[in-house]
C-alpha positions as CSV (number, residue, x, y, z in Angstrom):
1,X,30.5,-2.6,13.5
2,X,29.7,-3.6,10.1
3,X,31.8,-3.7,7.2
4,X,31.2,-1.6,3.9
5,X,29.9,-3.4,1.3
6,X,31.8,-3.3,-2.1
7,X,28.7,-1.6,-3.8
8,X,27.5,1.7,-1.9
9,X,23.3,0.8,-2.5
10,X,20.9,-1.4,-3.6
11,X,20.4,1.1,-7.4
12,X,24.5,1.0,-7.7
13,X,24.2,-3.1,-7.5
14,X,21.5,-3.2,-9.8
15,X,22.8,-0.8,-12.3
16,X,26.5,-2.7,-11.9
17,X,25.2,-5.8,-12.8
18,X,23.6,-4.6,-16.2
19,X,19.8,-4.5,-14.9
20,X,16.8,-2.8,-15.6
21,X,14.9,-2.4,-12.2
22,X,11.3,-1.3,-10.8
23,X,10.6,-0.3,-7.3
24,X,7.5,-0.2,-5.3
25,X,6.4,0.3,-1.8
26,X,4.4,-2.9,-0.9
27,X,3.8,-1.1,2.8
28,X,0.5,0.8,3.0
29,X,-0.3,0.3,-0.5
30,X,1.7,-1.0,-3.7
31,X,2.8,2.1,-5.4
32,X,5.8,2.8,-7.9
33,X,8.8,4.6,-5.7
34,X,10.8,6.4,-9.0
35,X,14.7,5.2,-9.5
36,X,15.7,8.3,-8.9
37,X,13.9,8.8,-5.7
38,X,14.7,5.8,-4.5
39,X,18.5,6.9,-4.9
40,X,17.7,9.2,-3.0
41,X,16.1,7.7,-0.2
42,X,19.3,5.2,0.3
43,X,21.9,8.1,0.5
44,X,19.7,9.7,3.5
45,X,18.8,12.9,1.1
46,X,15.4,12.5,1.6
47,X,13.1,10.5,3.8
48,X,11.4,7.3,3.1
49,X,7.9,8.4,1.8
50,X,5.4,5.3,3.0
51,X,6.7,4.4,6.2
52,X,4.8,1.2,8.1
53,X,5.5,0.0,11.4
54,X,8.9,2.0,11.6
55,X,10.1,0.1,8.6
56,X,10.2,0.7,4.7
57,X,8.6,-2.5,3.1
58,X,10.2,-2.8,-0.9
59,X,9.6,-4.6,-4.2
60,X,12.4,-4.6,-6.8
61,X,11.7,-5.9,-9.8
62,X,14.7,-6.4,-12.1
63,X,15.7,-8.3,-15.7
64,X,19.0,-7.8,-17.5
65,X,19.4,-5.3,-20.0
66,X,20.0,-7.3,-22.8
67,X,16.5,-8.7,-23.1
68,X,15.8,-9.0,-26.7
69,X,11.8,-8.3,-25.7
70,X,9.8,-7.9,-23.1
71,X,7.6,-11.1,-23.5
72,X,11.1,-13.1,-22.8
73,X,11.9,-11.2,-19.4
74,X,12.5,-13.4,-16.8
75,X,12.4,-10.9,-13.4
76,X,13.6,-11.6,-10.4
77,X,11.5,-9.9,-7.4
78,X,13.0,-9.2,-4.3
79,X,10.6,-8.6,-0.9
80,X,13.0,-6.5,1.3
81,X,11.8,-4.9,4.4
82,X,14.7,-2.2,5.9
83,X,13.9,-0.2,9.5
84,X,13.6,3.6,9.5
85,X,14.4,6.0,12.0
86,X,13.0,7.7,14.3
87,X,12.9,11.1,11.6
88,X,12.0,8.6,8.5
89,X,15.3,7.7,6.9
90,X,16.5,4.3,5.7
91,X,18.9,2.9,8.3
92,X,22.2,2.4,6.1
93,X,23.8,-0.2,8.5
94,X,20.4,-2.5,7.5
95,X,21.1,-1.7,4.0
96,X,24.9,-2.4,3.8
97,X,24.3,-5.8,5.8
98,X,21.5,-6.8,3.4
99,X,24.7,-6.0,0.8
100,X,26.8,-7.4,2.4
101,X,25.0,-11.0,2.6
102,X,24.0,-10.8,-0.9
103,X,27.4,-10.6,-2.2
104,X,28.4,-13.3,0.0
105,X,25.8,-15.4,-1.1
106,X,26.5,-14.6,-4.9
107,X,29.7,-15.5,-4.7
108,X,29.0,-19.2,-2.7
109,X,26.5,-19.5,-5.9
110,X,29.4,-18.7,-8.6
111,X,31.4,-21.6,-6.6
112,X,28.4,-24.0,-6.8
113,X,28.2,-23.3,-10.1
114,X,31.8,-24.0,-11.2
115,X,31.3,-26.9,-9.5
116,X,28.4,-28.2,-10.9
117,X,26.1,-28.0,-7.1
118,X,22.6,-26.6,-6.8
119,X,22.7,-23.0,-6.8
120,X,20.5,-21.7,-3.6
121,X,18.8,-18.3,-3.0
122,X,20.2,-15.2,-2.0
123,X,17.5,-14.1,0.0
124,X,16.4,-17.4,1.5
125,X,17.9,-17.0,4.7
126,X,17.6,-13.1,4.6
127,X,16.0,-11.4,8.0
128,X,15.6,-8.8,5.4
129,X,13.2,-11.1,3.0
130,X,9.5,-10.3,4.0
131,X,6.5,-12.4,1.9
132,X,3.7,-10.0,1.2
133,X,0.3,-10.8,2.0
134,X,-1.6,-12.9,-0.3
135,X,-3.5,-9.4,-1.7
136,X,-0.6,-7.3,-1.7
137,X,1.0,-10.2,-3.9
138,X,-1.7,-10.5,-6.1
139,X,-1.8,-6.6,-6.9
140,X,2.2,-6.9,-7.4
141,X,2.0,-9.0,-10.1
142,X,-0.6,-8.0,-11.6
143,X,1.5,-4.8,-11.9
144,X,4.2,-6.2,-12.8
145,X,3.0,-8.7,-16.0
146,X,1.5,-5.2,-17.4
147,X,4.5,-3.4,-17.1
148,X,6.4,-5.9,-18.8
149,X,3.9,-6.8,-21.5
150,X,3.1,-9.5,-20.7
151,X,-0.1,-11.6,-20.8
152,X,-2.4,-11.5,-17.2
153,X,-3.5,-14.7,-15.4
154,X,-5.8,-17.4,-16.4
155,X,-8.2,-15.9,-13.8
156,X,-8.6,-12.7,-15.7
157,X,-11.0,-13.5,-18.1
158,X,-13.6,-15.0,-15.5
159,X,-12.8,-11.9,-13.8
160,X,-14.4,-9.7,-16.2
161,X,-17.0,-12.4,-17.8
162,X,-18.2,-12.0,-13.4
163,X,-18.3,-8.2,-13.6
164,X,-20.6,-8.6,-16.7
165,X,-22.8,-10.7,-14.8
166,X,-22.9,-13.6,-17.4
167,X,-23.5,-16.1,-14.5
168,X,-24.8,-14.1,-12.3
169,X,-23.3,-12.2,-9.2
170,X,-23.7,-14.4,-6.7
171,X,-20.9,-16.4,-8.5
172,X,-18.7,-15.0,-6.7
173,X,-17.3,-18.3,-4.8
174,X,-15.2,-19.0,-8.1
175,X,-13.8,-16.0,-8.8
176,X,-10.1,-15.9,-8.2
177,X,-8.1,-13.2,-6.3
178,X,-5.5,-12.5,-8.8
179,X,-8.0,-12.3,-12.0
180,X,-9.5,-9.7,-9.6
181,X,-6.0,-7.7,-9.4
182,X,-5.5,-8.4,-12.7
183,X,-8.8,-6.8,-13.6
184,X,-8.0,-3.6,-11.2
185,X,-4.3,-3.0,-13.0
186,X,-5.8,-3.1,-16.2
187,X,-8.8,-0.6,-15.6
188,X,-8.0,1.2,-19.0
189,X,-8.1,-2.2,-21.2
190,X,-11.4,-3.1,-23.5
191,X,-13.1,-6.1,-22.3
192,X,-15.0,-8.7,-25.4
193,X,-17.6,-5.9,-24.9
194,X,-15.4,-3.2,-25.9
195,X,-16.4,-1.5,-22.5
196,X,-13.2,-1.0,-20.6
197,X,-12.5,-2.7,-17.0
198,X,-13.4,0.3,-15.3
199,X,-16.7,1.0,-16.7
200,X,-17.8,-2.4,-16.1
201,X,-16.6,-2.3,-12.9
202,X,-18.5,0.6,-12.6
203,X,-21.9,-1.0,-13.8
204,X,-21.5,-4.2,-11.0
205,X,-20.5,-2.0,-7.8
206,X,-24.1,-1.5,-6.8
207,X,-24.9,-5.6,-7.8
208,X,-22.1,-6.9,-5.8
209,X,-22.8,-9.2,-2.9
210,X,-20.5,-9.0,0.2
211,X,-17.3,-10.8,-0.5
212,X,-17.0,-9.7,-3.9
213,X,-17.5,-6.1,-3.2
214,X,-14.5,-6.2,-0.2
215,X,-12.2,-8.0,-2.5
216,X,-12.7,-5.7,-5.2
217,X,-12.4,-2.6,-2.8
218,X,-9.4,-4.0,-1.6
219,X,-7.4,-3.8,-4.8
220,X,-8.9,-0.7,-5.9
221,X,-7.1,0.9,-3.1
222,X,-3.8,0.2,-5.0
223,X,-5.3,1.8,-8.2
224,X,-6.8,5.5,-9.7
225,X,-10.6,5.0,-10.0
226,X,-11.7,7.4,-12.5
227,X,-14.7,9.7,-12.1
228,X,-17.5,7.0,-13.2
229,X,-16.3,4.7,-10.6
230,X,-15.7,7.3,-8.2
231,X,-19.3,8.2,-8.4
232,X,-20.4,4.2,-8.2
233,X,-18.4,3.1,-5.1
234,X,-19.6,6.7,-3.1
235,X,-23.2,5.7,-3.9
236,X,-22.4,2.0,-2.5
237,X,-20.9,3.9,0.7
238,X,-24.1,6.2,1.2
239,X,-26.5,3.3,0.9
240,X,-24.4,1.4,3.5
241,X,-24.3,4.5,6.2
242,X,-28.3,5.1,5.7
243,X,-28.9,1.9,6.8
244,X,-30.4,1.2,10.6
245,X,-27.2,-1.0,11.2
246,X,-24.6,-0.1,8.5
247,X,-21.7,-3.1,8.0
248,X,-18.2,-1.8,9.3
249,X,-16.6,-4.1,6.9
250,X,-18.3,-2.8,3.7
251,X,-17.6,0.9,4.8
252,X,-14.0,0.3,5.4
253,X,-13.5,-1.8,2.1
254,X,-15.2,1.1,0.3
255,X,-13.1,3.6,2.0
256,X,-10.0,1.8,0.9
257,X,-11.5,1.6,-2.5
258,X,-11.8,5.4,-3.0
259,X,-8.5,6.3,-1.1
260,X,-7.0,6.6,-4.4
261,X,-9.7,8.2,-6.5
262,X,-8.5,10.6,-9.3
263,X,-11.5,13.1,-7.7
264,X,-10.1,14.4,-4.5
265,X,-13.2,16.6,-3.6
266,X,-15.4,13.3,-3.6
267,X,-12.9,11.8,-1.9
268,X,-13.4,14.3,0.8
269,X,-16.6,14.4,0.9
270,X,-17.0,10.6,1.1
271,X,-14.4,11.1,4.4
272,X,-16.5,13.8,5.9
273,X,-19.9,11.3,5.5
274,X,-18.3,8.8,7.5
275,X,-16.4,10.5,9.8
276,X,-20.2,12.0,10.9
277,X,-21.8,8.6,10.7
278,X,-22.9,6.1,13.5
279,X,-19.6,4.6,12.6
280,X,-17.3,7.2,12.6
281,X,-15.3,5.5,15.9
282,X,-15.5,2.1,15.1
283,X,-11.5,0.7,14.8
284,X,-11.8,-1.1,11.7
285,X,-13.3,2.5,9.9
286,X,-10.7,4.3,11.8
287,X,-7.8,1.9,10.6
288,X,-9.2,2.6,7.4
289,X,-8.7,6.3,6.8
290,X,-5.6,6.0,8.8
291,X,-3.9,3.6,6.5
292,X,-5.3,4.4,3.6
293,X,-7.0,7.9,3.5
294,X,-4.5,10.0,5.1
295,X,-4.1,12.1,2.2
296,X,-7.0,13.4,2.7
297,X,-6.4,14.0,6.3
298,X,-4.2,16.9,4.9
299,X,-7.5,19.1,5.0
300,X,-7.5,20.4,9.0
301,X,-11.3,20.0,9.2
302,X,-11.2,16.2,8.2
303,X,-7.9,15.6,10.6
304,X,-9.8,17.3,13.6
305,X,-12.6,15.1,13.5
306,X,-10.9,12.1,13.1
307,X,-8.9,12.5,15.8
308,X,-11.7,13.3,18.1
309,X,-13.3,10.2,16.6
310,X,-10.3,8.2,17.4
311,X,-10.1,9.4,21.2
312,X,-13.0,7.8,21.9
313,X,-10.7,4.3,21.4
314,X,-8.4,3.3,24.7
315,X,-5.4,4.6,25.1
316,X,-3.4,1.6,23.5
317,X,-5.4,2.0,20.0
318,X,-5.3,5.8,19.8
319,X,-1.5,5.6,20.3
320,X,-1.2,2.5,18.1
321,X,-2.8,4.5,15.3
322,X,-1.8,7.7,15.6
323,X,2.0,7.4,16.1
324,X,1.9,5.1,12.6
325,X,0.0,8.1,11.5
326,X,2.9,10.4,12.3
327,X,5.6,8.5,10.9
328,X,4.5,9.7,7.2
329,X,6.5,12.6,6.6
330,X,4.0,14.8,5.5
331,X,1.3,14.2,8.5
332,X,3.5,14.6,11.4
333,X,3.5,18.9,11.5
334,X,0.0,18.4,10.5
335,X,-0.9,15.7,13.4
336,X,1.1,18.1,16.3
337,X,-0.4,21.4,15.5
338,X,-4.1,19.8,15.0
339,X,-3.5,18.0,19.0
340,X,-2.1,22.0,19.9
341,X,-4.8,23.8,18.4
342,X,-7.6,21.6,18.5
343,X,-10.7,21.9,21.1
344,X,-10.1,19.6,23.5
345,X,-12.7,17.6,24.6
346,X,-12.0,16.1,28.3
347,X,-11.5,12.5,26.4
348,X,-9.0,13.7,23.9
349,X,-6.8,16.1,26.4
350,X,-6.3,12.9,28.7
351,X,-5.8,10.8,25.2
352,X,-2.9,13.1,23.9
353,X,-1.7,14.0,27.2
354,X,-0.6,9.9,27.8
355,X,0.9,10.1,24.2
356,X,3.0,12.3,24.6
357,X,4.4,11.0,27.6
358,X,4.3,8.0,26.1
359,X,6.0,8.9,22.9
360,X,7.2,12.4,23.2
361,X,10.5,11.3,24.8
362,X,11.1,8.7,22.1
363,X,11.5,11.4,19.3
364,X,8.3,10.5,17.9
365,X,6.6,14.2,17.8
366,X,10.5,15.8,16.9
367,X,10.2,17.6,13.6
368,X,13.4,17.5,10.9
């Protein structure tokens, strides 16, 4: 059984210890979890809100207090990765080990010290530690350097000279990912041009080649894209599903680019397109709207036909993404009475018939 750790949470340690601190879901996408929430979601009052393969995936940012600006913060980041239950909340016992090793491991450093030894760190031999992907890291800190004021990378600047096309688009081989991210936190800032980021983003959407466009999608699905933008990566989308053989790659980037688009109704609308298009069952566009779009599987029309579209999959993909799909608190009632209610088609009866064999028992379909 383990042990209590001297500090009850993660916040209390943080807070102790004279820290200011930032937390982020680095999970489905990178988005700010509130301190107060977050409080909440380690004393079990509330359920974790972006759950991802059964586990809550965590940033914390932190810098002490004391620091006299923010150009001279010097944060520490911790990638923690904590299981969830079965109902969504943060397993404590994970928690209090990860405590419980920390403190250990602080302490064996405040020895070294006194003793004049290399200090090591606390979370190198962590099973908690997790290192993000190479895009989810980019996105981080580009996130991070603007909320601390501070200046973006050296990649930036090529970023946005690219978007204006000042060497041409098919430049794209030098542009770096994190002057991309950089570009995609800071949508709101003036470019040399005095456009901001996100108009010229805007302007290059329909000029991008391939690569470009997928990395830039990619980011965007972290961000807000305003109405302008909106507008520009939809028009990208419907050009890509009029063609004879539309590219599964570009319509899933571009789905994850407008998954967090301030205009819900294109949003929707966008969703519906697909979800009627020759590629409405292909995995990777599935995994897509899953992962990214789910909000706006909220709407009952939109849910129903994506999970027709996904029971055309085998068995093992249309469990695989639906049970992640009813781990998020907010889906699961929505999930169960669309697979009560729904129409059944012969293929989607025998599809949610074997998942809930298959998962019903394991409290997967149990509502809280």
């Amino acid at each position: 059984m383990t042990s209590k750790p001297q500090f009850d949470s993660i916040s209390h340690f943080l807070q102790s210890g004279g820290f200011n601190y930032r937390v982020f879901d680095m999970g489905r996408k990178v988005t700010p979890i509130p301190k107060p929430l977050f409080e909440q979601i380690e004393s079990q009052q509330v359920i974790y809100p972006y759950p991802f393969q059964q586990k809550a995936w965590i940033a914390l940012l932190f810098w002490p207090e004391d620091s006299n600006n923010n150009t001279n913060k010097e944060p520490v980041i911790w990638f923690l990765q904590f299981p969830v239950d079965e109902l969504g909340y943060l397993k404590q016992d994970a928690r209090d080990g990860f405590l419980i090793s920390l403190l250990e491991q602080t302490g064996k450093n405040i020895q070294a010290k006194q003793h004049g030894e290399s200090l090591q760190d606390e979370l190198a031999e962590s099973p908690y530690a997790f290192k993000p992907q190479p895009d989810r890291l980019a996105i981080f800190h580009a996130f991070s350097t603007r909320l601390l004021d501070q200046k973006p990378s050296q990649y930036y600047q090529f970023a946005q000279d690219y978007l204006a096309g000042d060497a041409g688009y098919d430049q794209w081989q030098f542009l770096g990912m994190q002057g991309v991210a950089d570009v995609v936190a800071r949508l709101d800032e003036d470019n040399l041009d005095e456009d901001n980021n996100e108009a010229l983003l805007a302007k290059a959407i329909n000029q991008l080649p391939e690569v470009p466009l997928e990395i830039f999608s990619q980011m965007l699905e972290h961000a807000h894209p305003d109405k302008d933008l909106t507008d520009e990566l939809s028009k990208r989308l419907e050009q890509e599903l009029s063609k004879e053989q539309p590219n599964n790659k570009i319509v899933a980037a571009l789905i994850r680019g407008l998954s967090g688009s301030q205009n819900n109704k294109k949003r929707k609308e966008m969703l519906k397109k697909v979800l009627n298009s020759d590629l409405a069952n292909d995995i990777e566009v599935l995994v897509a709207i899953s992962g990214r779009s789910w909000e706006d599987l909220k709407n009952s029309t939109l849910l129903k036909s994506f999970i027709n579209q996904l029971a055309e999959q085998n068995q093992t993909a249309f469990n695989a993404i639906l049970s992640d799909l009813i781990r998020l608190p907010e889906m699961r009632p929505l999930v169960m009475n669309t697979l009560k209610q729904a129409q059944q088609t012969n293929a989607l009866k025998d599809r949610v018939t074997q998942f809930m064999q298959t998962f019903g028992s394991a409290g997967v379909m149990k509502t809280h």
